[in-house]
C-alpha positions in Angstrom: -114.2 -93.7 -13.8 -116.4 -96.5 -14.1 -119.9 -94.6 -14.8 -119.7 -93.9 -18.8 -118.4 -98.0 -19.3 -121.0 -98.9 -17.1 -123.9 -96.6 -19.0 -122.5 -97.6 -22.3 -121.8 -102.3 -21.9 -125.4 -102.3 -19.9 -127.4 -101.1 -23.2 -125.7 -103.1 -25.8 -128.2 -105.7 -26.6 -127.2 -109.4 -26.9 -128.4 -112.7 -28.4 -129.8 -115.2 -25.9 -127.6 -118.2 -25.7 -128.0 -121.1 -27.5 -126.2 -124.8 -28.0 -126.4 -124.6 -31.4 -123.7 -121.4 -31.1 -121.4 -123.3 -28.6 -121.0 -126.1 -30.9 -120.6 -123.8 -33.8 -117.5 -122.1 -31.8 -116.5 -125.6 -31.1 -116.6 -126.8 -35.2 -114.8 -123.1 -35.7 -111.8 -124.0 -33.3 -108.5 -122.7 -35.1 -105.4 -120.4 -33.5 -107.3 -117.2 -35.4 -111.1 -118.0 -34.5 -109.9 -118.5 -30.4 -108.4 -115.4 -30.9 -111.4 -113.8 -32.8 -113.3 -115.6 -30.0 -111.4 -114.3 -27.1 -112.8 -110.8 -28.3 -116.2 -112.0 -28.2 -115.9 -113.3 -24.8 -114.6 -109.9 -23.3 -117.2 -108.1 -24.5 -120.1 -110.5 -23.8 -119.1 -110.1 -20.3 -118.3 -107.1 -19.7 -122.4 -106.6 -21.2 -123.5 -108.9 -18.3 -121.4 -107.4 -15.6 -122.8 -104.1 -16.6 -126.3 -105.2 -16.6 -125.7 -106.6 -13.0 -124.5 -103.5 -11.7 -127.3 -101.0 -13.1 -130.0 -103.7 -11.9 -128.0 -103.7 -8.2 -128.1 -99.8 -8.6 -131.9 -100.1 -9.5 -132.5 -101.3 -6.0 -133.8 -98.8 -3.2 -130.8 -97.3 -1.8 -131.4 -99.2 1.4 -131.5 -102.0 0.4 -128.0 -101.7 -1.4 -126.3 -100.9 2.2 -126.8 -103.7 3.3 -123.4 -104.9 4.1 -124.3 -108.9 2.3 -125.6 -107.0 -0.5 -122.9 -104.0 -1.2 -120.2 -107.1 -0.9 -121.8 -108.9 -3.9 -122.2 -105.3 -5.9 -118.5 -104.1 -4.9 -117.2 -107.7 -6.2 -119.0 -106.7 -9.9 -117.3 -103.4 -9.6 -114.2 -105.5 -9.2 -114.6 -107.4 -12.1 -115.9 -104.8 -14.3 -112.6 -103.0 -13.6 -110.4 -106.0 -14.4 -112.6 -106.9 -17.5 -111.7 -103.1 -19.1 -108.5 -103.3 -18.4 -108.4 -107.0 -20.2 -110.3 -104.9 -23.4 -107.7 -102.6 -23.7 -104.8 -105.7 -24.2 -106.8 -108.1 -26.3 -104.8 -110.9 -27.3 -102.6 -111.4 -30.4 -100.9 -114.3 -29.9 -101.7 -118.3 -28.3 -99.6 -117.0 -25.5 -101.9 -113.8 -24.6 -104.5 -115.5 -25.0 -103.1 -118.0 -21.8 -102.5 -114.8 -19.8 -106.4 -113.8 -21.2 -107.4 -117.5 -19.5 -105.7 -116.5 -15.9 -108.0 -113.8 -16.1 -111.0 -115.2 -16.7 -110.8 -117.8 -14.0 -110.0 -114.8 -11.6 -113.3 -113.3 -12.9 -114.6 -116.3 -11.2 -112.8 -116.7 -8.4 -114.5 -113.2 -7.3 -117.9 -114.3 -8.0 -117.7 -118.0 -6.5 -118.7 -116.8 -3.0 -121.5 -114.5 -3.5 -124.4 -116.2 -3.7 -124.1 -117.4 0.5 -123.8 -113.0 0.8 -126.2 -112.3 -1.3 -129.0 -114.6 0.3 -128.1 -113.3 3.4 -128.9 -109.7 2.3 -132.0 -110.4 1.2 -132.8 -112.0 4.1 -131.7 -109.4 6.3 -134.0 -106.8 3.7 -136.8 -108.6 3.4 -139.0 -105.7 5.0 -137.7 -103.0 2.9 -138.4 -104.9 -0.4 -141.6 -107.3 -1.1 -140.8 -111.0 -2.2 -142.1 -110.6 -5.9 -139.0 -107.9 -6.5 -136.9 -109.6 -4.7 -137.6 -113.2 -7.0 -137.9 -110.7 -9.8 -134.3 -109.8 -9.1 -132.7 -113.0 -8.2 -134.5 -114.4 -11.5 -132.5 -112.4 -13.7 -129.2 -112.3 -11.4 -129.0 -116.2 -11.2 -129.8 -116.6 -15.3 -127.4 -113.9 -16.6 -124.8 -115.1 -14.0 -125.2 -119.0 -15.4 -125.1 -117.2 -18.5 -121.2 -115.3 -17.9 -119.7 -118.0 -16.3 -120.8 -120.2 -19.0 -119.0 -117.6 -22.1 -116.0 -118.0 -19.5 -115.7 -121.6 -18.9 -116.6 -122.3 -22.9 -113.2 -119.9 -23.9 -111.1 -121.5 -21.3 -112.2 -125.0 -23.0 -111.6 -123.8 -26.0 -108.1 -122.4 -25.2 -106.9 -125.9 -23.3 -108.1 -127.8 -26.6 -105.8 -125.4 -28.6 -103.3 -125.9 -27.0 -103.7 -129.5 -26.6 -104.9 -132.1 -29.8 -108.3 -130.7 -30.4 -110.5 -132.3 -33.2 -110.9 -129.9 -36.3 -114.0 -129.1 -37.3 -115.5 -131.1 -34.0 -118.4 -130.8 -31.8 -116.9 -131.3 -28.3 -113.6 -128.4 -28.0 -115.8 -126.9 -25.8 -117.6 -127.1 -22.7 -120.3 -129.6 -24.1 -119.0 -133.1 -24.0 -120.4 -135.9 -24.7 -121.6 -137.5 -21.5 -121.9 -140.9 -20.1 -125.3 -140.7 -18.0 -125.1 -143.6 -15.6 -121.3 -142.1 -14.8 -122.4 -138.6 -14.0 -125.5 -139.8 -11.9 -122.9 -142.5 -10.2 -120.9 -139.3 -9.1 -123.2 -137.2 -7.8 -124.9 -139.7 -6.1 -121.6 -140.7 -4.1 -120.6 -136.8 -3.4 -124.4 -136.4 -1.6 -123.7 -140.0 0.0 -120.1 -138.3 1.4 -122.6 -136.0 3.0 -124.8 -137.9 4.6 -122.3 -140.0 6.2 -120.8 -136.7 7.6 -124.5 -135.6 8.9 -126.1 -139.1 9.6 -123.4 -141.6 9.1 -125.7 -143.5 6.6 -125.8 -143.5 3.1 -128.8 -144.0 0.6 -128.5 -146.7 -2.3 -128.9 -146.2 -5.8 -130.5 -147.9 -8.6 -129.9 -147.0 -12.2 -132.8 -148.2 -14.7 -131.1 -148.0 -18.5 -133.8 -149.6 -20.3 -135.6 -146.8 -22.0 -132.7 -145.5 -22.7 -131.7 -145.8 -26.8 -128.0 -144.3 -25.9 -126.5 -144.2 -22.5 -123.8 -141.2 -24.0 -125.6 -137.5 -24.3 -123.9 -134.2 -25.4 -124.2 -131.4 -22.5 -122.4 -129.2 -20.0 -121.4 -131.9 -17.1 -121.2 -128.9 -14.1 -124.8 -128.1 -15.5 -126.5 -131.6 -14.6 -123.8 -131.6 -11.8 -125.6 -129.2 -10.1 -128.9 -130.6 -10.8 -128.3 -133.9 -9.7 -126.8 -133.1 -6.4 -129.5 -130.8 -5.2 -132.3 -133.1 -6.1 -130.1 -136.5 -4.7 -129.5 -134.1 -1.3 -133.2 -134.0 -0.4 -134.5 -137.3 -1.7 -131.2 -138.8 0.2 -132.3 -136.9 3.1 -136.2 -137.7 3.2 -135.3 -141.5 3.0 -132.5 -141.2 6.1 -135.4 -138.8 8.2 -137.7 -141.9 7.2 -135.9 -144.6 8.0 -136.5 -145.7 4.2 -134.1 -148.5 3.0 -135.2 -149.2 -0.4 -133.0 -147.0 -3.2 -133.1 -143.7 -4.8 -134.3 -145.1 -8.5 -133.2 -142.8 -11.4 -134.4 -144.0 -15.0 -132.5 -142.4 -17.8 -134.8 -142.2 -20.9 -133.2 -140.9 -24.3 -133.6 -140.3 -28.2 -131.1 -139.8 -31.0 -132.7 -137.4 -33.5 -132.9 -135.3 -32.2 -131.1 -136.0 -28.9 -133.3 -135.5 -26.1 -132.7 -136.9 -22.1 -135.5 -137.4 -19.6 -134.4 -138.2 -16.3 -136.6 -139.4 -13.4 -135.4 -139.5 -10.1 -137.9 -141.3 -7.8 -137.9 -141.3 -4.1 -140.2 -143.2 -1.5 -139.5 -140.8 0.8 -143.1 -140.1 2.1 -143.6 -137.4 -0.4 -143.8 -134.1 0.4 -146.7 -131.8 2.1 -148.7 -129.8 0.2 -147.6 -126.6 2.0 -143.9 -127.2 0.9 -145.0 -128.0 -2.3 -145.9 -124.7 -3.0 -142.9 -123.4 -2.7 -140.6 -125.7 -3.9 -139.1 -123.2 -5.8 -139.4 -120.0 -4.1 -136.2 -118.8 -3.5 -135.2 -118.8 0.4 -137.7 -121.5 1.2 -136.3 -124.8 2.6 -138.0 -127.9 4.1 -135.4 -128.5 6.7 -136.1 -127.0 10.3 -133.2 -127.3 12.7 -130.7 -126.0 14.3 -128.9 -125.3 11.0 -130.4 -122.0 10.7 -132.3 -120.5 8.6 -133.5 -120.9 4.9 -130.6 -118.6 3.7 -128.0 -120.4 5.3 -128.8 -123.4 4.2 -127.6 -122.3 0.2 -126.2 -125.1 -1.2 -122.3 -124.4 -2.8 -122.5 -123.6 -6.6 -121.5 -126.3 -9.4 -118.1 -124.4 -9.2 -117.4 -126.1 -5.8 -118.9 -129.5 -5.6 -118.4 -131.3 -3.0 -117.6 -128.4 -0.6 -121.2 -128.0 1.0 -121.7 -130.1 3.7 -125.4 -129.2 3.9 -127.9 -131.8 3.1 -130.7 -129.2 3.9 -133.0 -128.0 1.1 -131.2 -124.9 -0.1 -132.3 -121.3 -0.1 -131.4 -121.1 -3.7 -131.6 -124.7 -4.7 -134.1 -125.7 -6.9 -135.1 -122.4 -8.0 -131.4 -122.5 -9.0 -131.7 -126.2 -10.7 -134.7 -125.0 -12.8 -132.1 -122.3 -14.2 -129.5 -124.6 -15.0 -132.1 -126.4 -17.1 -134.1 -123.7 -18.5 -130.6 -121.7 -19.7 -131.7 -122.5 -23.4 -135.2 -122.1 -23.7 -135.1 -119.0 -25.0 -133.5 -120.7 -28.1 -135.0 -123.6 -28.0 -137.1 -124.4 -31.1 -139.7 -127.0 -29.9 -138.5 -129.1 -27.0 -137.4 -127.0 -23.9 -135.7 -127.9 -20.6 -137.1 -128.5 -17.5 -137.4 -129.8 -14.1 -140.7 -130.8 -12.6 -142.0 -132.1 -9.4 -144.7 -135.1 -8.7 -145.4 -135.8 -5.5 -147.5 -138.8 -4.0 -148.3 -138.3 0.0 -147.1 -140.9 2.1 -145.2 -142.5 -0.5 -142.7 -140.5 -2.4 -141.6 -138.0 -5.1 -140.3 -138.1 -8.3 -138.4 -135.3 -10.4 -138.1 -135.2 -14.0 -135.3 -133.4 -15.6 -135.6 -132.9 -19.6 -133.6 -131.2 -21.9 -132.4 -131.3 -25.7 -128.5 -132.3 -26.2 -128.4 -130.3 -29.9 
């Protein structure tokens, strides 16, 4: 039943995404364009869910037994199913549209908890498939799933400023808002400081250096540098508690207005970090963290969609490979400056990680 949909969604063509169209759909708010929009947002996914499927299909047929692996491919089949039914009742009133949200965030719900499966399945298949297809594969997976749950969570925002007092013609209906820096960094700081007092009962200090900064308030997606943060805050927090460093975490926010541009450097003095981990600091299933844990896999870190849930302050099997997404999510449409997340480290002394990216 679901072949020909399949066949047909995974060859339509679509535009990378961009900020400039998410504010544009923000400016555009109105009770016909969310609507209008609610169309749009069917069919984009039901695009990426198909392309997931036939690149799941295009793996060996071993590999796709896998129990982790056919779990994470049946829950796409689930979705694609739900997502044609929702085509066939597109909605025609502010109401419909509510009962379009519900669905949506259940699209969601059955893709929060797949990444932990999917790792695992790849661990488990590592001999039937080399690590070059397998990065290949999780590239594209972890960008166009960023990608969908991003055209969800934008319509959602869009629909709870519809219904509330949105501002017409504005910037910030959607899921970009304009952010205060030193607020977001404060919170994700304290959320990998929960942690650590669970694992270590210590916490890590940290300092906030403003003054290269020409605005303090930045336009992005908050789960986005959520994300971000967290993961890099969980191993710098960690390589200061493992050596007994007591001076803080330092992050220096660094912005421009025009256009709006953020740099962010995050410097620990956590001894730095060896130049055999440094080369694959972003491999995918790689972590620096060698206990009784387990292995790299298990130590995936939860996705922006539940912060605060993952109580593992190990490097993640997905983590900074999965950062570096989050960041790069525009380039594509980028015109000059790009995002990205880079490493320097200094042995015996400490690391710092820069995080740039254009606000619009």
């Amino acid at each position: 039943m679901l072949e020909q949909p399949i066949f047909h969604y995974s060859r339509i063509p679509l535009p990378p995404l961009s900020l400039t169209h998410l504010y544009k759909q923000s400016e555009k708010l109105s009770p016909t364009f969310i609507l209008q929009n609610a169309r749009e947002t069917i069919e984009n996914l039901l695009i990426y869910n198909a392309r997931r499927l036939r690149e799941f299909r295009n793996l060996p047929y071993l590999v796709v037994l896998n129990p982790s692996i056919s779990e994470s491919y049946d829950s796409y089949l689930q979705s694609m199913s739900s997502l044609l039914k929702a085509s066939l009742y597109t909605p025609h009133t502010l109401e419909e549209n509510a009962t379009l949200e519900t669905v949506l965030n259940e699209f969601m719900d059955i893709h929060a908890d797949t990444l932990p499966s999917l790792s695992k399945g790849f661990a488990e298949v590592s001999n039937l498939l080399s690590m070059s297809k397998i990065a290949h594969f999780l590239d594209r997976h972890l960008k166009e799933r960023i990608s969908m749950r991003l055209i969800a969570h934008q319509h959602i925002e869009l629909s709870r400023s519809i219904a509330g007092n949105y501002v017409k013609g504005g910037k910030y209906n959607g899921i970009v808002k304009m952010l205060h820096l030193p607020d977001v960094i404060k919170k994700n700081a304290e959320l990998v400081n929960d942690i650590t007092m669970m694992k270590y009962d210590q916490s890590v200090p940290v300092e906030i250096d403003t003054s290269n900064a020409a605005s303090l308030d930045f336009p992005y997606i908050e789960y986005h540098l959520d994300y971000i943060f967290m993961e890099v805050f969980k191993n710098s927090f960690r390589a200061h508690i493992e050596n007994k460093v007591f001076d803080p975490v330092t992050v220096t926010i660094s912005t421009q207005q025009a256009p709006r541009f953020m740099e962010i450097r995050i410097r620990d003095r956590g001894k730095g970090i060896s130049k055999r981990a440094l080369k694959h600091i972003f491999d995918y299933s790689f972590t620096t963290y060698e206990s009784n844990e387990g292995e790299s896999f298990k130590t995936l870190n939860v996705p922006p969609e539940h912060l605060g849930g993952g109580h593992s302050v190990a490097g993640m099997g997905f983590g900074l490979p999965m950062a570096k997404q989050y960041i790069e999510v525009f380039n594509d449409t980028a015109e000059e400056t790009k995002g990205s997340l880079t490493v320097q480290t200094y042995p015996q002394w400490g690391t710092d990680v820069y995080i740039k990216t254009v606000g619009q």
